[in-house]
MIBA-62738 format. One line per 8 residues: for each residue x, y, z of C-alpha. Coordinates in nm, 3 decimals, padded with zeros to 5 digits. Layout:
<recs>
X,Y,Z  ... $
</recs>
This chain:
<recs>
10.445,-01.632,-02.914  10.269,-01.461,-03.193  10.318,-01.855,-03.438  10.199,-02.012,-03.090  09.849,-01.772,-03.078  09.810,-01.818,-03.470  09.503,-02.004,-03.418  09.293,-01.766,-03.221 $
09.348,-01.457,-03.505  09.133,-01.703,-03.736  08.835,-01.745,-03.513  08.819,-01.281,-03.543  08.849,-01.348,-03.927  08.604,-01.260,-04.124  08.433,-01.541,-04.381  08.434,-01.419,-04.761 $
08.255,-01.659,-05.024  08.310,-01.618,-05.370  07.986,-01.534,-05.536  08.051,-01.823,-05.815  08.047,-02.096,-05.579  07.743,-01.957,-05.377  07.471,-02.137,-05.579  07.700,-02.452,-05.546 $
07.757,-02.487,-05.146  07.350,-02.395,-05.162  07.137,-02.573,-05.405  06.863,-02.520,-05.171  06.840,-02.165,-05.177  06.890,-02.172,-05.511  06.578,-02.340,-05.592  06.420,-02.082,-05.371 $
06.605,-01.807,-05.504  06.415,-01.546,-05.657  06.514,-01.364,-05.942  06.692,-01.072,-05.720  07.049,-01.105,-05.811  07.112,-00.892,-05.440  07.388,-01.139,-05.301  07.319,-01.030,-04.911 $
06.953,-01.151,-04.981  06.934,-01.344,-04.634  06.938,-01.749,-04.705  06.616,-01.884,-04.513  06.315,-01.630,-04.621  05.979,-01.730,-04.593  05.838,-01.816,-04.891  05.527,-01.701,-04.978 $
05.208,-01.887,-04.912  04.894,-01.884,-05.055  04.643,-01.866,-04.761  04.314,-02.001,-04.757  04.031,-01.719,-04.737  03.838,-01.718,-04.407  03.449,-01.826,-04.481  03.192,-01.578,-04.385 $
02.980,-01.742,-04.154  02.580,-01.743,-04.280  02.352,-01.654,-03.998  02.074,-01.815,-03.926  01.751,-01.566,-03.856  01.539,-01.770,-03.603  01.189,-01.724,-03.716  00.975,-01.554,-03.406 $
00.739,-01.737,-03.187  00.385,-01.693,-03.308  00.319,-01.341,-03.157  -00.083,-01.265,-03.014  -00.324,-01.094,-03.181  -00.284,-00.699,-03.140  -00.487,-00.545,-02.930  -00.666,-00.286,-03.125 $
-00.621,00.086,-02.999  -00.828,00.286,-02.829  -00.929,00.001,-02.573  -01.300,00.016,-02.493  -01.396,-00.148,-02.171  -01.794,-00.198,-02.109  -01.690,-00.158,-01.705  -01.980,00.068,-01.564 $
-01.775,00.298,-01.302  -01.504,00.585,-01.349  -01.112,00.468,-01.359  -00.939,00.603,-01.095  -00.569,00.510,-00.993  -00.698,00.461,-00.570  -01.063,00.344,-00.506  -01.074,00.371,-00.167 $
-00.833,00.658,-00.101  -01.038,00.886,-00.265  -01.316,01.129,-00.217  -01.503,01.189,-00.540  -01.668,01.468,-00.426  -01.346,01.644,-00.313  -01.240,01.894,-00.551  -00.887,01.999,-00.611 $
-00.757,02.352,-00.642  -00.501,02.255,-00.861  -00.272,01.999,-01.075  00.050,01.915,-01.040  00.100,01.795,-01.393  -00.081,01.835,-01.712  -00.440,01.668,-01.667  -00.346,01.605,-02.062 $
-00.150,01.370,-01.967  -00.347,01.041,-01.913  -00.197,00.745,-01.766  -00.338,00.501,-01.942  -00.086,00.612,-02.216  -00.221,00.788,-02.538  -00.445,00.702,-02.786  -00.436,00.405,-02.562 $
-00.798,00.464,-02.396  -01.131,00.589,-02.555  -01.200,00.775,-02.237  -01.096,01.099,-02.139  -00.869,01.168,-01.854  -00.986,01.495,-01.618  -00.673,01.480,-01.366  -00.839,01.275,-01.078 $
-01.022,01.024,-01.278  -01.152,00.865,-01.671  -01.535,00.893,-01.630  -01.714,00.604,-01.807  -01.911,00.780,-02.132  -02.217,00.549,-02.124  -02.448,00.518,-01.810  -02.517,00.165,-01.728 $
-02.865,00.047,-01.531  -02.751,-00.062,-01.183  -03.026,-00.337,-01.172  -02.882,-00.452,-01.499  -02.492,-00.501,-01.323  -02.641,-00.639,-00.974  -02.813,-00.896,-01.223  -02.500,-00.996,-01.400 $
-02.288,-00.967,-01.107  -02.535,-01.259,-00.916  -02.524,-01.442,-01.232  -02.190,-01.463,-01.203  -02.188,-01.566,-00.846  -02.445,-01.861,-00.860  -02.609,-02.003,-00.529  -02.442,-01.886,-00.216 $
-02.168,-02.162,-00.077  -02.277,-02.382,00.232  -02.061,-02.335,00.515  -01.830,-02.650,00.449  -01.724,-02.498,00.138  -01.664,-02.177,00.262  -01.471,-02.371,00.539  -01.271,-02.573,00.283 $
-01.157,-02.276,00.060  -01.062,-02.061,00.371  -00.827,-02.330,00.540  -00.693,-02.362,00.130  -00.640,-01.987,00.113  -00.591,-01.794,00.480  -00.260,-01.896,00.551  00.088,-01.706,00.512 $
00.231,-01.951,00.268  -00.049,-01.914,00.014  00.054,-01.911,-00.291  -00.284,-01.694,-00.424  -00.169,-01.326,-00.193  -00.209,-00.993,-00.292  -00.068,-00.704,-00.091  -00.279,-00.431,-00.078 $
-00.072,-00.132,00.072  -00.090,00.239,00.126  -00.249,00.289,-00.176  -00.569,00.104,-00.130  -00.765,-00.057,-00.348  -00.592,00.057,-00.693  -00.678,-00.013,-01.080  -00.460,-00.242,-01.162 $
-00.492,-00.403,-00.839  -00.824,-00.552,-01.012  -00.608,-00.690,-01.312  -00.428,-00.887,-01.040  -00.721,-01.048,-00.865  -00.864,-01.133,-01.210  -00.544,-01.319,-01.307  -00.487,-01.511,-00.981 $
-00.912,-01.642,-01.088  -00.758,-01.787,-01.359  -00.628,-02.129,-01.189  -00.779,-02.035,-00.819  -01.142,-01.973,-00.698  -01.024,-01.720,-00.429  -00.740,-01.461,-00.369  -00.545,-01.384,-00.053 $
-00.527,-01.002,00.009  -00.352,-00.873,00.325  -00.394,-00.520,00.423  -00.104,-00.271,00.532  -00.109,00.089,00.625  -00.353,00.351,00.618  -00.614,00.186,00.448  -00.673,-00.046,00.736 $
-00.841,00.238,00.919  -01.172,00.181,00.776  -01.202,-00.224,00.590  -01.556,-00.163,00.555  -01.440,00.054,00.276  -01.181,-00.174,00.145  -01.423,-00.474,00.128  -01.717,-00.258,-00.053 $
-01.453,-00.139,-00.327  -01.289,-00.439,-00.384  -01.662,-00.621,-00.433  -01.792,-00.365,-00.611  -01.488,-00.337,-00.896  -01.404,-00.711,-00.866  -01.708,-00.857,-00.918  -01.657,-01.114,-00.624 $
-01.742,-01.182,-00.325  -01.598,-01.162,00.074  -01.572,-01.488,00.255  -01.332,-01.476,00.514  -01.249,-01.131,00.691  -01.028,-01.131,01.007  -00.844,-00.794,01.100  -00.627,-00.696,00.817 $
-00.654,-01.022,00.594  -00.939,-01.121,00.345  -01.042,-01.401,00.142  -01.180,-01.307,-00.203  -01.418,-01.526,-00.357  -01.469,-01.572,-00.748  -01.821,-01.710,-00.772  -01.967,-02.002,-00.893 $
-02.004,-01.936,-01.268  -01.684,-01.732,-01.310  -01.581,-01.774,-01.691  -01.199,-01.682,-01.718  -01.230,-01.679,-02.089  -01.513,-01.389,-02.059  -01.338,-01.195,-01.758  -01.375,-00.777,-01.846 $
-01.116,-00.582,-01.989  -00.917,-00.394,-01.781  -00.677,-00.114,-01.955  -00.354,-00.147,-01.727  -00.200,00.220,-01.575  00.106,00.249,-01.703  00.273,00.471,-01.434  00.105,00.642,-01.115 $
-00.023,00.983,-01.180  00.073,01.296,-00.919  -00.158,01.350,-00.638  -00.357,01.670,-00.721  -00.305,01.978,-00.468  -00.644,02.005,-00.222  -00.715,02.263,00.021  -00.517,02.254,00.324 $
-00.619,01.994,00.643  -00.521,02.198,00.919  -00.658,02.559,00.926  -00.507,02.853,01.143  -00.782,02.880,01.351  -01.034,02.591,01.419  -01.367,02.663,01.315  -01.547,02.741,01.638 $
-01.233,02.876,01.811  -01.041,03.192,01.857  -00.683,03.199,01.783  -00.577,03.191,02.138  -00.800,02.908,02.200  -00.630,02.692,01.879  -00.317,02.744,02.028  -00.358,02.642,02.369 $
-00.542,02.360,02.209  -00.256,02.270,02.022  -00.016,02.271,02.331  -00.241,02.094,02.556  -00.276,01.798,02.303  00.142,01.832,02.228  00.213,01.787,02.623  -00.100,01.491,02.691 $
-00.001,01.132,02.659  00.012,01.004,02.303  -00.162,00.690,02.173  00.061,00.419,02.034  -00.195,00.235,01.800  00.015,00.307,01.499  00.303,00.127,01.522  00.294,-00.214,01.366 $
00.094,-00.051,01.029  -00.263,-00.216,01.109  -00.445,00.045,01.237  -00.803,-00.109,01.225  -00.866,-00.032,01.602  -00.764,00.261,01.608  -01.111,00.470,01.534  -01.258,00.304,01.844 $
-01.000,00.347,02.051  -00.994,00.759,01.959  -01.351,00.758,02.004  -01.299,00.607,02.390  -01.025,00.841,02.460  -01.280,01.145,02.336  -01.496,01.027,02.601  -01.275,01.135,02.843 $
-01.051,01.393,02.690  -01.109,01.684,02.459  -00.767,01.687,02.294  -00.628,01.280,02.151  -00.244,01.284,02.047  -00.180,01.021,01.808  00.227,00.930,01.788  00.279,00.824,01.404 $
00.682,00.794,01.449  00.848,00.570,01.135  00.471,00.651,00.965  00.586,00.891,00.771  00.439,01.248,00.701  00.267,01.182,00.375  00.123,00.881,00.561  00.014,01.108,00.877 $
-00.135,01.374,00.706  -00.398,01.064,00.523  -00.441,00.934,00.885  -00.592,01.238,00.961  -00.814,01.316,00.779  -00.975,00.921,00.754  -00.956,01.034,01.112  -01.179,01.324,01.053 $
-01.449,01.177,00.881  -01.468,00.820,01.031  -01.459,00.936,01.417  -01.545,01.247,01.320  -01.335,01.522,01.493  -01.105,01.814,01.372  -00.716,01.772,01.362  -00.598,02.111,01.477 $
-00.173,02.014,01.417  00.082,01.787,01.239  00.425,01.837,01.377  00.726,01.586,01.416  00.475,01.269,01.319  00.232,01.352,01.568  -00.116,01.428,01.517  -00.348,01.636,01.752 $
-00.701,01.599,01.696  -00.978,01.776,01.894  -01.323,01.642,01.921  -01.467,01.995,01.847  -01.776,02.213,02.064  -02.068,02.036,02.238  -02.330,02.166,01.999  -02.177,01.971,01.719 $
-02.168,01.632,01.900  -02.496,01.689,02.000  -02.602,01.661,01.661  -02.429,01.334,01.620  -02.549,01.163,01.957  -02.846,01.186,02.157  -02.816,01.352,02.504  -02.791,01.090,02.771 $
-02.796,00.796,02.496  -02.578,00.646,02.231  -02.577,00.649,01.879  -02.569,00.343,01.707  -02.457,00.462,01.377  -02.125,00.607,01.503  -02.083,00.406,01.880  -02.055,00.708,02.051 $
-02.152,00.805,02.363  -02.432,01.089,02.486  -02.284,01.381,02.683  -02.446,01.230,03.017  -02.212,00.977,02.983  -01.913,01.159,02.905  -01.977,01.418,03.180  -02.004,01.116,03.429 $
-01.663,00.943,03.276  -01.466,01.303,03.315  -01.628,01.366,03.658  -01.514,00.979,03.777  -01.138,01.056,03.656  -01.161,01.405,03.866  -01.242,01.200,04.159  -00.957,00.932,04.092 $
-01.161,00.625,04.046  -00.997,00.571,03.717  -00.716,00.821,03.702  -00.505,00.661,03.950  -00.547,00.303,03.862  -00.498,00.210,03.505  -00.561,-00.108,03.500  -00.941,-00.034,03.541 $
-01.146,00.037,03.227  -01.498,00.187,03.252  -01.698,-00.121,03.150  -02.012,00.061,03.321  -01.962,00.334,03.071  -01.810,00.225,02.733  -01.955,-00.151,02.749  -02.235,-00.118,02.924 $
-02.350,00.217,02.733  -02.344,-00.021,02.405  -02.609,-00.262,02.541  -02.857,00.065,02.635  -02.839,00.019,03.038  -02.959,00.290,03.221  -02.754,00.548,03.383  -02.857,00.352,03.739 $
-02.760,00.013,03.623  -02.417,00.173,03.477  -02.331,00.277,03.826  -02.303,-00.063,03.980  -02.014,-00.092,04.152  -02.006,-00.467,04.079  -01.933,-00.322,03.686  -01.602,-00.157,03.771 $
-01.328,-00.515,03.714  -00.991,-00.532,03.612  -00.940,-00.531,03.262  -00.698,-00.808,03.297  -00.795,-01.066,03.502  -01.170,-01.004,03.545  -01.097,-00.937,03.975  -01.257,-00.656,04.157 $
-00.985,-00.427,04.276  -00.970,-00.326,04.632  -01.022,00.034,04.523  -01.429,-00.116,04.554  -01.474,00.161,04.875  -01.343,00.441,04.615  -01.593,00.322,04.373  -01.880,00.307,04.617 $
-01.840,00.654,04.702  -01.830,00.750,04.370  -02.144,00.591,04.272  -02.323,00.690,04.612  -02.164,01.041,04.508  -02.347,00.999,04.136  -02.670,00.891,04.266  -02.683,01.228,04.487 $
-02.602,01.422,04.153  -02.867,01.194,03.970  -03.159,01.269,04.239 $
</recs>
């Protein structure tokens, strides 16, 4: 068995070469061979190649594009009024008590502007004649434009899709706001600017400031969106210099709106004030952020009511607090509380409207009516002519008071429609008697 299985004992042998015939059964490896005499050297090694160097790759420094002219530092600009960061959101002569950051600390960046910043404002060093600026300002403007260019450059520039908008926001009328319009003068005679938020409560302002600091000139006005025209002569090339705020600077701190007690009241009287305006019906004029009827309609509801609630929900109290106190000066009256974006504004004591409106008359600065005609409003609620149906407006006392009637002619019946549909109302017997009932008082 064990001559039968010879064969397999060979295959578990192990191979011996004799070192003297190596270099003949490998002439190969032989001529790789290196000068080791080690005999286990492995057959096959890599031999050593000489690899090429890897080229540093050169790079190329693109020259830079032809960079402008520095602008040299401070800037001087010849404009004639004070820089501000909001034109038309603030009172110059309202001084703060204090600062909530450094009034070192100018906006304009420093060393960047040869004026001086105070904390509200960079007054202008050199006083300029005001002849002198209304003379360069109608050079600039040439000969007034004939209605069918007016007409062609507001059907260019009114619509939504204009290209030429600016959005003028809760800020107002700012500085670099004017760097905008400027630009957009470049390639376009007029600018689209659409008003939002609490400036809209008084556009008369917003149009004088953006005339005044602009330079141009409004063409188109309707509600909350205005056309702003370059002039004639407008050179692009010689437009002013306008130093650019580089970030907004903190409000400063100002005395407080809403005092403990009203001036004119006791403390029991603000308070009952207060709750009488919290539990009236509020005013929704505020809701879609254009609030440009919303003076007249607080001066209507004063005619009848001594205590207005304005509801200022998704306003926002930063936002509510400025409504109030446009409020106060524009109407006038005297907001008494903020709480939970409400505001409650009173319309203050008798003596003090007197002052502002003639007794039994209207003023035509302000629109407001004389006391006659607020006595005769409140006394035509008490007797339910215009409580109980309110669809009826008082045309004989808020319209008619406008075109100077007399207190006789305001007490046609005939006067008293439906604000909707222009209809007398069968309420017309309740109406006589309440005229018949004010010509007894009248006599």
């Amino acid at each position: 068995m064990l001559k039968l299985f010879s064969w397999r004992r060979s295959t578990y042998q192990t191979l011996t070469l004799n070192p003297a015939v190596l270099p003949l059964l490998c002439p190969s490896r032989f001529l790789t061979q290196s000068s080791s005499e080690d005999i286990y050297d492995p057959p096959f090694s890599p031999t050593s190649k000489t690899l090429n160097p890897k080229k540093t790759k050169t790079k190329t420094h693109k020259k830079p594009p032809a960079s402008k002219p520095d602008v040299k530092l401070p800037i001087k600009s010849d404009l004639p009024f004070d820089f501000r960061y909001s034109y038309s959101e603030t009172n110059p002569s309202a001084e703060p008590i204090s600062f909530r950051e450094p009034p070192r600390f100018s906006p304009f960046g420093p060393g960047r502007l040869d004026r001086r910043w105070t904390g509200t404002c960079a007054p202008a060093e050199q006083t300029v004649d005001p002849a002198t600026v209304a003379e360069e300002r109608k050079a600039v403007l040439g000969d007034p434009l004939s209605e069918e260019e007016v007409a062609e450059l507001v059907e260019r520039y009114r619509h939504s899709d204009c290209g030429r908008q600016i959005n003028l926001g809760k800020g107002g009328v700012t500085h670099n706001i004017l760097d905008d319009i400027h630009n957009h003068w470049k390639r376009a005679e007029a600018v689209r600017i659409k008003c939002l938020g609490v400036p809209t409560l008084d556009m008369d302002n917003v149009c004088f400031h953006l005339e005044d600091k602009s330079g141009g000139k409004i063409i188109y006005r309707n509600i909350n969106i205005l056309l702003l025209y370059r002039g004639r002569n407008y050179d692009p090339k010689n437009r002013p210099l306008i130093p650019l705020m580089l970030w907004k600077p903190y409000a400063p701190i100002y005395p407080k709106v809403v005092k403990n007690v009203a001036d004119g009241l006791t403390f029991e009287e603000t308070k009952e004030m207060r709750n009488r305006g919290l539990n009236c019906s509020p005013s929704d004029e505020t809701q879609n952020g254009v609030y440009v009827n919303v003076v007249e309609r607080v001066r209507e509801a004063f005619t009848i009511e001594e205590v207005v609630r304005l509801d200022c929900t998704h306003v926002g109290t930063s936002d509510c607090k400025k409504i109030g106190v446009k409020l106060r000066d524009l109407v006038p009256c005297v907001p008494i509380l903020f709480k939970d974006e409400q505001i409650i504004l009173w319309r203050g004591k008798k003596d003090q409207e007197q002052d502002s409106s003639p007794v039994g008359g209207t003023d035509r600065s302000t629109g407001r009516l004389g006391e006659t005609e607020k006595e005769l409003t409140y006394m035509a609620k008490c007797l339910g002519i215009l409580g109980h149906i309110p669809d009826l407006i008082p045309l004989s006392l808020l319209e008619g008071c406008k075109r100077n009637m007399s207190i006789k002619e305001l007490l046609n019946p005939d006067l008293v429609v439906c604000s909707t549909y222009g209809k007398p109302k069968k309420s017309a017997t309740r109406a006589s008697f309440g005229t018949w009932y004010f010509s007894m008082l009248l006599s």
